[in-house]
C-alpha positions in Angstrom: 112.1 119.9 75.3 113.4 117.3 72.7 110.6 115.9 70.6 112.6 112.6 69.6 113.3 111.3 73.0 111.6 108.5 74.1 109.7 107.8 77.6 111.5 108.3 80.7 113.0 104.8 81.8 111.6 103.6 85.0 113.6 100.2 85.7 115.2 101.1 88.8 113.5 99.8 91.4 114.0 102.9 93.3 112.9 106.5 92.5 116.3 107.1 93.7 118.0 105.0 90.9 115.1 106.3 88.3 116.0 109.8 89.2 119.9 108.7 88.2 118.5 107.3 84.9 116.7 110.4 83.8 120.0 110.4 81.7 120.7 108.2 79.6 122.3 106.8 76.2 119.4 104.5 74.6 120.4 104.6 71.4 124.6 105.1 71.8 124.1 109.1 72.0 123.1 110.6 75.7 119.7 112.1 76.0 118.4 113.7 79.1 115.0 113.8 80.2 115.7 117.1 82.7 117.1 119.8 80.4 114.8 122.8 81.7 112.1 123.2 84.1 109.3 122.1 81.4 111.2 118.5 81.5 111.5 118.3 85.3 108.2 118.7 85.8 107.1 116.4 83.3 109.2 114.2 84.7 108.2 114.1 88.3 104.6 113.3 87.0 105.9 110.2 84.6 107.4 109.5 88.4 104.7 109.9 90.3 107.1 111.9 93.0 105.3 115.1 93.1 101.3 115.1 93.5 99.7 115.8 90.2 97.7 119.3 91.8 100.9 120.3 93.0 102.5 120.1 90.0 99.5 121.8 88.1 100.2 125.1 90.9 103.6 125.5 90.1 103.1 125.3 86.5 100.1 127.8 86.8 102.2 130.4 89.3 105.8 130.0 88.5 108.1 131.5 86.3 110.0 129.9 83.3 113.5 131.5 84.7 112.6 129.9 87.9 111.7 126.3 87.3 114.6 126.2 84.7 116.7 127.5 88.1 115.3 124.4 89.9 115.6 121.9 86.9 119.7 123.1 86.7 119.8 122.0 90.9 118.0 119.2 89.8 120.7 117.6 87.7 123.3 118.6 90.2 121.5 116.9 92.6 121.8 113.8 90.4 125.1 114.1 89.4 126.9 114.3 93.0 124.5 111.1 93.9 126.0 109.6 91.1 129.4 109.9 92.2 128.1 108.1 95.6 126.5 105.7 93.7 129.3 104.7 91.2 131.9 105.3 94.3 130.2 102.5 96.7 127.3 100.9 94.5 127.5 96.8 94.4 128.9 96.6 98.7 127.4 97.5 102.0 127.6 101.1 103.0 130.0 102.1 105.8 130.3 104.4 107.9 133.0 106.6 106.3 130.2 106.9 103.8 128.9 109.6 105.9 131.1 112.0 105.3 129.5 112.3 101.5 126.6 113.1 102.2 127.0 116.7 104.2 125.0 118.3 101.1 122.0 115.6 100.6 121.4 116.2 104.6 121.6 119.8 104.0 118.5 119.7 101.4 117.0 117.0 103.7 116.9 120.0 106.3 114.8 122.1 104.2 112.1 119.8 104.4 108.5 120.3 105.7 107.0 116.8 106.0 104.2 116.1 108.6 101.6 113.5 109.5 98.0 113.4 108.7 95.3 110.5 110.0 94.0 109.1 106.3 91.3 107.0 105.1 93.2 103.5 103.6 92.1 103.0 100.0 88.3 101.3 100.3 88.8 97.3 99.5 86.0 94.9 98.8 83.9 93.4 101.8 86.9 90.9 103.6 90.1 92.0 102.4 90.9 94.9 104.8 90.8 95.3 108.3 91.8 98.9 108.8 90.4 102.1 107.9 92.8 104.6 108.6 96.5 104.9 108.3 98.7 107.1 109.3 100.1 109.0 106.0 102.8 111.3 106.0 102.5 115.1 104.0 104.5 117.8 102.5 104.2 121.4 102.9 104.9 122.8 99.2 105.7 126.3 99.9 107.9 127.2 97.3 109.4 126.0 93.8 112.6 124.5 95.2 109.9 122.1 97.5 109.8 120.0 94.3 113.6 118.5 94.8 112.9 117.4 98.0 110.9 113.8 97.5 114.4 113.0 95.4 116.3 114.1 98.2 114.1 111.9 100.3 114.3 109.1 98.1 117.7 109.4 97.9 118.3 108.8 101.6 115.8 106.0 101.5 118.0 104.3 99.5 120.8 105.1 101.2 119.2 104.0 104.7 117.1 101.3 104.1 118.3 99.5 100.7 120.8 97.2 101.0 123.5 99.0 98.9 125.0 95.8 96.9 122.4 95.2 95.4 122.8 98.5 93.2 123.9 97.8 90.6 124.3 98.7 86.9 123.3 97.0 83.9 125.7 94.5 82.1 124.6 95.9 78.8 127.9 97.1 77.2 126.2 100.6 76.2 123.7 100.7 78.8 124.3 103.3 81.8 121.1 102.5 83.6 121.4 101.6 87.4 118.6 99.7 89.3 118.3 97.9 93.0 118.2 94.1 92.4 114.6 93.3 94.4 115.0 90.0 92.3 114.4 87.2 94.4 117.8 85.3 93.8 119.2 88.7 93.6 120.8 87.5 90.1 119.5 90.5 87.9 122.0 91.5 85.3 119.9 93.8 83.0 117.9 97.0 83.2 115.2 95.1 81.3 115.0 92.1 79.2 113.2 93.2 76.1 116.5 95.7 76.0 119.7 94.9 77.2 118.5 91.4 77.6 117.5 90.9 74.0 120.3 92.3 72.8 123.0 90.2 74.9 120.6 87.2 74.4 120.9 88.1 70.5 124.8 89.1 70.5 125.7 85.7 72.0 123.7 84.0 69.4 125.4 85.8 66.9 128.6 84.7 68.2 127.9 81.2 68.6 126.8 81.1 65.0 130.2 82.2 64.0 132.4 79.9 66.1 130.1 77.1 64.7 131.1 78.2 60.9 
């Protein structure tokens, strides 16, 4: 694991889009934030995709060769997204867009999700009406289980996001994607106090010169 890499990004909007930006080029070079089991695990805990005691199991009982295995799926699993992404991102999904996404509904079929009645988190006296909820749960029977809340995500996004607002930052280095949740849906920039500082502070730069 690379010790001079930064945090994991997290401005997509969408775990779907995050997952997409676990590569990325920062600082002009690439750096990827899933190069061996180690990182992918790490990762899904900085998301939040994978539940922290599962995580801690598959640490404590699985092999280095194996989650290494998993973390090499992993970025293949983000790179053929990323093809879909780049190929339709920024206009509504069609139907011919079903014909991508044989391999996606393949994992999808692997999955072991079921329902469970669950206590809602406990609110102060007035605010909530409802105890329970109805929550959904994932069986976690093997290693390879951990791809499957990205494959999930992925047909979240795919399903229930309105496709043109993916988009990828205007930043002229920047490779970062991210769903525009904005409320004028006019979000150029993975994040202000990056790419937007820097374009705010290029185009000052430039109007400085044409004034001299």
């Amino acid at each position: 694991m690379a010790e001079a890499r930064p945090a994991p990004f997290f401005f997509g909007d969408h775990l779907a889009l995050d997952f997409l930006n676990s590569v990325a080029s920062p600082f002009g070079e690439p750096l990827d934030w899933i190069v061996d089991g180690a990182d992918l695990m790490a990762w899904l805990d900085a998301a939040r995709a994978v539940p922290v005691d599962v995580l801690a199991r598959f640490r404590a009982q699985t092999g280095t060769r194996t989650l290494d295995a998993i973390a090499t799926e992993a970025r293949e699993l983000r790179e053929n997204f990323r093809v879909f992404v780049r190929r339709h991102a920024g206009k509504p999904l069609t139907r011919n867009a079903m014909r991508e996404l044989g391999n996606l509904n393949e994992l999808l079929g692997k999955d072991e999700q079921y329902s469970q009645v669950e206590l809602l988190p406990q609110m102060p006296p007035g605010e909530a009406t409802q105890a329970l909820r109805l929550g959904s749960k994932r069986h976690w029977r093997t290693p390879d289980a951990l791809l499957l809340p990205l494959a999930a995500a992925m047909g979240d996004l795919v399903c229930n996001a309105d496709f043109s607002l993916v988009r990828r930052c205007e930043g002229s280095d920047c490779t970062l994607w991210f769903l525009d949740v904005s409320k004028r849906h006019d979000r150029r920039w993975c994040s202000m106090a990056v790419c937007g500082n820097r374009a705010k502070a290029a185009a000052h730069r430039a109007r400085a010169q044409r004034s001299r």
